[in-house]
C-alpha positions as CSV (number, residue, x, y, z in Angstrom):
1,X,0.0,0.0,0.0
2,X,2.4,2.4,1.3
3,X,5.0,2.0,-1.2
4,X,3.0,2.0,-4.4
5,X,1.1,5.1,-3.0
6,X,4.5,7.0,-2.9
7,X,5.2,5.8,-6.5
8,X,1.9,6.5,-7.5
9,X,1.9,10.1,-6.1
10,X,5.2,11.0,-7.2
11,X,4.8,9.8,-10.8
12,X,1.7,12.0,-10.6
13,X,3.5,15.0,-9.8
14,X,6.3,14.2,-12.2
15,X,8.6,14.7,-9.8
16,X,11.8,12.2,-9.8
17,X,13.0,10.6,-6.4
18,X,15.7,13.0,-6.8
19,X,12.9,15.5,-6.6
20,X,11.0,14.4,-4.1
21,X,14.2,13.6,-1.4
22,X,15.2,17.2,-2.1
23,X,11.9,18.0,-1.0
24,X,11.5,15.6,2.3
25,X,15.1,16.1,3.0
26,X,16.3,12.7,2.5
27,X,18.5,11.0,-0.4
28,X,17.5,9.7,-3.5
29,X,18.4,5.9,-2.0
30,X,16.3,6.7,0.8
31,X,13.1,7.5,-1.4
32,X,14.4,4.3,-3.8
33,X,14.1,1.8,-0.3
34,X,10.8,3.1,0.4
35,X,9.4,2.6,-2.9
36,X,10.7,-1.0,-3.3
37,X,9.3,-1.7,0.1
38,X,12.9,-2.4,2.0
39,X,12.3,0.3,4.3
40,X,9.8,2.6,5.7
41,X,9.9,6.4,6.9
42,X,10.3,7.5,9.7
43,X,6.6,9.1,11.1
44,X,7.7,12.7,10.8
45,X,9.0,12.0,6.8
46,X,5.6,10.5,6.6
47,X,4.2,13.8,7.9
48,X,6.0,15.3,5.2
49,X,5.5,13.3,2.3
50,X,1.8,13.0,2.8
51,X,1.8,17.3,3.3
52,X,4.2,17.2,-0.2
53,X,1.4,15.5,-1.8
54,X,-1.7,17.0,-0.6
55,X,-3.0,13.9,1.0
56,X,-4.0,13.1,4.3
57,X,-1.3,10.8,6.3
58,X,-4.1,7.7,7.1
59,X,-4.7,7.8,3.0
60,X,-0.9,7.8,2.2
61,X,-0.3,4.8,4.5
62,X,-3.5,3.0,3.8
63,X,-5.1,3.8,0.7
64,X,-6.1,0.4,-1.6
65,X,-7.6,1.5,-5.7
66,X,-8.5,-1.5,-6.2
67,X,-11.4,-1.2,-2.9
68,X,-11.7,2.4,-4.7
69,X,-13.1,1.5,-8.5
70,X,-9.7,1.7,-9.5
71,X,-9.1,4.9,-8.7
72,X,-6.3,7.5,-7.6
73,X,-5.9,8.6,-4.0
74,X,-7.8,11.2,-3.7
75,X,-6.0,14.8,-2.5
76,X,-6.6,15.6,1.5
77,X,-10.7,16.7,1.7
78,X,-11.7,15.0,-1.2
79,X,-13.8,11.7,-0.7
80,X,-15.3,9.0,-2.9
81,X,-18.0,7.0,-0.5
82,X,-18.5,4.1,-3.4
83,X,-21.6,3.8,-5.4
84,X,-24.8,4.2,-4.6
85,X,-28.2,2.6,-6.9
86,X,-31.2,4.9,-7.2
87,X,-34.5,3.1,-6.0
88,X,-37.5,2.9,-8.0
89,X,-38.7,6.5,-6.1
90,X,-35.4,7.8,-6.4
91,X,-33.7,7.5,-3.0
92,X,-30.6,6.2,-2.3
93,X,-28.9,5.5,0.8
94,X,-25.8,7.7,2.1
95,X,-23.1,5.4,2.5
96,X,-22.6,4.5,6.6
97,X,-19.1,6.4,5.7
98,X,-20.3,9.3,4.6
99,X,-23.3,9.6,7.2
100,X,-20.3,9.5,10.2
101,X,-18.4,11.8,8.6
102,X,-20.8,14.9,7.9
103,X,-23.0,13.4,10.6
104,X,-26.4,12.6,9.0
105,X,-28.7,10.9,11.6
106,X,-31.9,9.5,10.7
107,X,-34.7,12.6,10.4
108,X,-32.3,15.2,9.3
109,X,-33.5,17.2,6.7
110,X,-31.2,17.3,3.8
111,X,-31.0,20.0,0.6
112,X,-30.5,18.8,-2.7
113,X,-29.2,21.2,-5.0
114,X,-28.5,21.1,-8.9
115,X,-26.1,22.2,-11.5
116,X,-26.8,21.0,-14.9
117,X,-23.3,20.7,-15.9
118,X,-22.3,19.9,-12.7
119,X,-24.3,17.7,-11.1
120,X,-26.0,17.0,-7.7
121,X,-25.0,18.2,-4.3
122,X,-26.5,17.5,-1.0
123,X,-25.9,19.9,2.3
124,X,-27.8,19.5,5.6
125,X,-30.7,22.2,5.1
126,X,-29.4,24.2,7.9
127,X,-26.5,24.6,7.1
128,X,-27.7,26.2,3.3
129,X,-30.3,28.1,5.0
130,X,-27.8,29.5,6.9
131,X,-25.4,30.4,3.9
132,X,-28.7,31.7,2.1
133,X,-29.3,33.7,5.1
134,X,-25.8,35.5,5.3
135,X,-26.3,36.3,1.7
136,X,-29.5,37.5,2.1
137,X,-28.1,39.9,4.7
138,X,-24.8,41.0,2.3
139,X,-27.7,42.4,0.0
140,X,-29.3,44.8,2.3
């Protein structure tokens, strides 16, 4: 996990090890070990590395694509739940992932907002009532 991450991230950035142990303040052999899985960095380096790339430390370490479609790590913020199949009324269920993290409990009351090129979003309605309420007062 850890190891491919780093090569994954790097290659991403197109940044050489040379590149990247200038930046972490290690040597090229250092970054070399790390990506052929002989050794690890220390926590601190990991610190670093993870802040280098933009990604949180736990996905650095831990991230798996194949568990995630197949996909990239995702930069630090930026989440992908899984997949989710519309019922015949059109609900779908929030992944138990994503309710924990934003906190969605059973009964709360939930905006969906729309962007034709964009997409679907969905906020907790007070929170966007809130935001439309701060605008509203801007305007006066």
């Amino acid at each position: 996990m850890f190891k491919d991450n780093l090569i994954q991230l790097r290659k991403i950035q197109r940044m050489t090890q040379e590149d990247l142990a200038e930046r972490v303040g290690v040597t090229r052999q250092a970054i070399a070990k790390w990506e052929s899985g002989d050794t690890v960095p220390d926590l601190e380096k990991c610190r670093l590395l993870a802040d280098v790339f933009g990604v949180t430390l736990d996905d650095l370490a831990n991230y798996e694509s194949e568990e995630n479609m197949g996909l990239n790590l995702p930069p630090k913020g930026k989440h992908l739940f899984g997949v989710v199949t519309v019922g015949d009324k059109g609900q779908i269920v929030i992944p138990a992932k994503a309710r924990k993290m934003f906190r969605i409990s059973a009964g709360d009351e939930l905006v969906v907002l729309g962007d034709e090129t964009q997409g679907l979003a969905i906020m907790k309605a007070q929170q966007f009532l809130a935001i439309a309420e701060a605008i509203r007062d801007l305007q006066k």
